[in-house]
C-alpha positions as CSV (number, residue, x, y, z in Angstrom):
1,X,-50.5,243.2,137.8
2,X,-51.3,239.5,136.8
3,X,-51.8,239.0,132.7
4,X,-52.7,236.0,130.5
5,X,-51.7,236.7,127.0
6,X,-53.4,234.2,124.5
7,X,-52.4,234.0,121.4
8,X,-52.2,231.1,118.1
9,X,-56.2,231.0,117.4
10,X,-56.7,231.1,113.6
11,X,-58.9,229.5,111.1
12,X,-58.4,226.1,110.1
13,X,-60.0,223.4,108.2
14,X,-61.4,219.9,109.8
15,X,-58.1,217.6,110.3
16,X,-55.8,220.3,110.9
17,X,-53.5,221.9,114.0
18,X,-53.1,224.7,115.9
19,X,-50.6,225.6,118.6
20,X,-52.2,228.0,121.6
21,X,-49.7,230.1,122.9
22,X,-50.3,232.2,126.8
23,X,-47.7,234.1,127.8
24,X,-48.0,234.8,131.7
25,X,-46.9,237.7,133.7
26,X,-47.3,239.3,137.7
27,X,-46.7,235.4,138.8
28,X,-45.4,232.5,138.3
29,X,-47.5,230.0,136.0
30,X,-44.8,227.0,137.9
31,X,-47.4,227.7,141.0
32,X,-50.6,228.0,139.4
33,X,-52.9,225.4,138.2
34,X,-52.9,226.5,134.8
35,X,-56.1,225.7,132.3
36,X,-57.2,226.3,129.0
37,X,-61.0,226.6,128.8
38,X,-63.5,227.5,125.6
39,X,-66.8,229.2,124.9
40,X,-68.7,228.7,121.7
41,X,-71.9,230.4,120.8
42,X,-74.8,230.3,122.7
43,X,-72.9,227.5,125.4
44,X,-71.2,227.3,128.6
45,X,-67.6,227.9,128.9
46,X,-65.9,224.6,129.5
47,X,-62.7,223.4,130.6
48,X,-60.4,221.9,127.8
49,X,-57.2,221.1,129.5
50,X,-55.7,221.5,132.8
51,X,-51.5,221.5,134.4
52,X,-50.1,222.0,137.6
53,X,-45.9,221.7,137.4
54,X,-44.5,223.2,140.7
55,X,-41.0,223.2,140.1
56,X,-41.1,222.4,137.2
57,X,-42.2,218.9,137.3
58,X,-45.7,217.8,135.9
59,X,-47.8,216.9,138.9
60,X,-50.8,217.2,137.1
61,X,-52.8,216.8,134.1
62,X,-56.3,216.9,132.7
63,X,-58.3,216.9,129.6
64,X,-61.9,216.5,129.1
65,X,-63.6,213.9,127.0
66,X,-63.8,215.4,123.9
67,X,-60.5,216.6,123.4
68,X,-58.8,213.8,125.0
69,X,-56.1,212.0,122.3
70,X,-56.3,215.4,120.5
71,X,-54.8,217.9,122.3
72,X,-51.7,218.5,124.8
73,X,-51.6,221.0,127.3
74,X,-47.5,221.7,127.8
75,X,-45.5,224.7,130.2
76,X,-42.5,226.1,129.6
77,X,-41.3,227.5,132.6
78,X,-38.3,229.4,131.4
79,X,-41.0,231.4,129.3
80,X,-44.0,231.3,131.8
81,X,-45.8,230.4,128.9
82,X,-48.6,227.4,128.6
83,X,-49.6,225.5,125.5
84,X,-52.5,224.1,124.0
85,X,-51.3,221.9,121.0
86,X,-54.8,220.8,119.1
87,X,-54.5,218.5,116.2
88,X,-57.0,216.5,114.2
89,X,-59.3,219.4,114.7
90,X,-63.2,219.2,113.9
91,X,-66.0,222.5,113.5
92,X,-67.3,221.3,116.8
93,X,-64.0,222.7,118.6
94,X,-64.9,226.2,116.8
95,X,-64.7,228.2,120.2
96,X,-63.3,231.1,121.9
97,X,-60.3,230.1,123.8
98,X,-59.7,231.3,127.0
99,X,-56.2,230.5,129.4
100,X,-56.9,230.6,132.9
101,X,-54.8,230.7,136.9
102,X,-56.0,229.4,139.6
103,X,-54.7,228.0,143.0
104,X,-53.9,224.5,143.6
105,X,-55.3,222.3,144.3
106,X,-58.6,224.5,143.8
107,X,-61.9,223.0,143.5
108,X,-60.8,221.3,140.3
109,X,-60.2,221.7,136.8
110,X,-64.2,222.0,135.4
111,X,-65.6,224.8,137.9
112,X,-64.6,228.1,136.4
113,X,-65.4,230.0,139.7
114,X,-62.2,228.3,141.2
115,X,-59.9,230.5,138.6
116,X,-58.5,233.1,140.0
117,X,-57.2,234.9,136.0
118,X,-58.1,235.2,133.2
119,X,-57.0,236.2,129.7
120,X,-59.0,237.5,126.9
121,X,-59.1,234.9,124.2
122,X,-58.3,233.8,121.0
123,X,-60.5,232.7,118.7
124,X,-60.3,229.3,116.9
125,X,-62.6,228.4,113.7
126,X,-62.6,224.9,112.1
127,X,-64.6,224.4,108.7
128,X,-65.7,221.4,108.0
C-alpha cells in the first residue's frame, strides 16, 4: 500500500522558515516524479515544487513563480523522504500542503490529474 506522510507545517510569522518533511512508503520516491502542491481557502490546488532523481541523481526540478528563490524541494533517497524547505515566508503562502507521486515524465508538474498519490496534508499559517 503506497503512503505519503507529510509532516513540518506549523505556524509562523512573515520572514520566517519552515522545513516540510514526506516520508514515502509502498514505492520508491527515486522513481516517482515527486511534488509538493498547496490549497488555500476558497482556491485551486496548485503545484509548488516538483523533483524527479532516478537513481539518485537530480534530473529534474520545478518551482512555480511565486515561490521561486524561496523555497527548495530536496530527496533523500536513503530515507524515501522529500523536502520542502520554505524560507522568507509571507501570509499569502498560508495553505494546506499537500506531497504528491506521479509517473515520469507525466503530463507535467501543474496538472494534478497526472498524480498518481497523495498524502493528507499539513497545514502551514504565516501571520503577517
Amino acid at each position: 500500500q503506497v503512503q505519503l506522510l507529510e509532516s513540518g507545517g506549523g505556524s509562523v510569522q512573515a520572514g520566517g522558515s519552515l522545513r516540510l518533511s514526506c516520508v514515502v512508503s509502498g514505492l520508491s520516491a527515486d522513481s516517482m516524479r515527486m511534488g509538493w502542491w498547496r490549497q488555500a481557502p476558497g482556491k485551486e490546488r496548485e503545484g509548488v515544487a516538483g523533483i524527479y532523481s532516478p537513481g539518485g541523481r537530480t534530473y529534474a526540478r520545478y518551482y512555480n513563480d511565486p515561490v521561486k528563490d524561496r523555497f527548495t524541494i530536496s530527496q533523500d533517497h536513503a530515507r524515501n523522504t522529500v523536502y520542502l524547505q520554505m524560507s522568507s515566508l509571507k501570509p499569502e503562502d498560508t495553505a494546506l500542503y499537500y506531497c504528491a507521486a506521479g509517473q515520469w515524465p507525466g503530463g507535467g508538474w501543474s496538472d494534478p490529474g497526472t498524480y498518481d498519490y497523495w498524502g493528507q496534508g499539513t497545514q502551514v499559517t504565516v501571520s503577517s
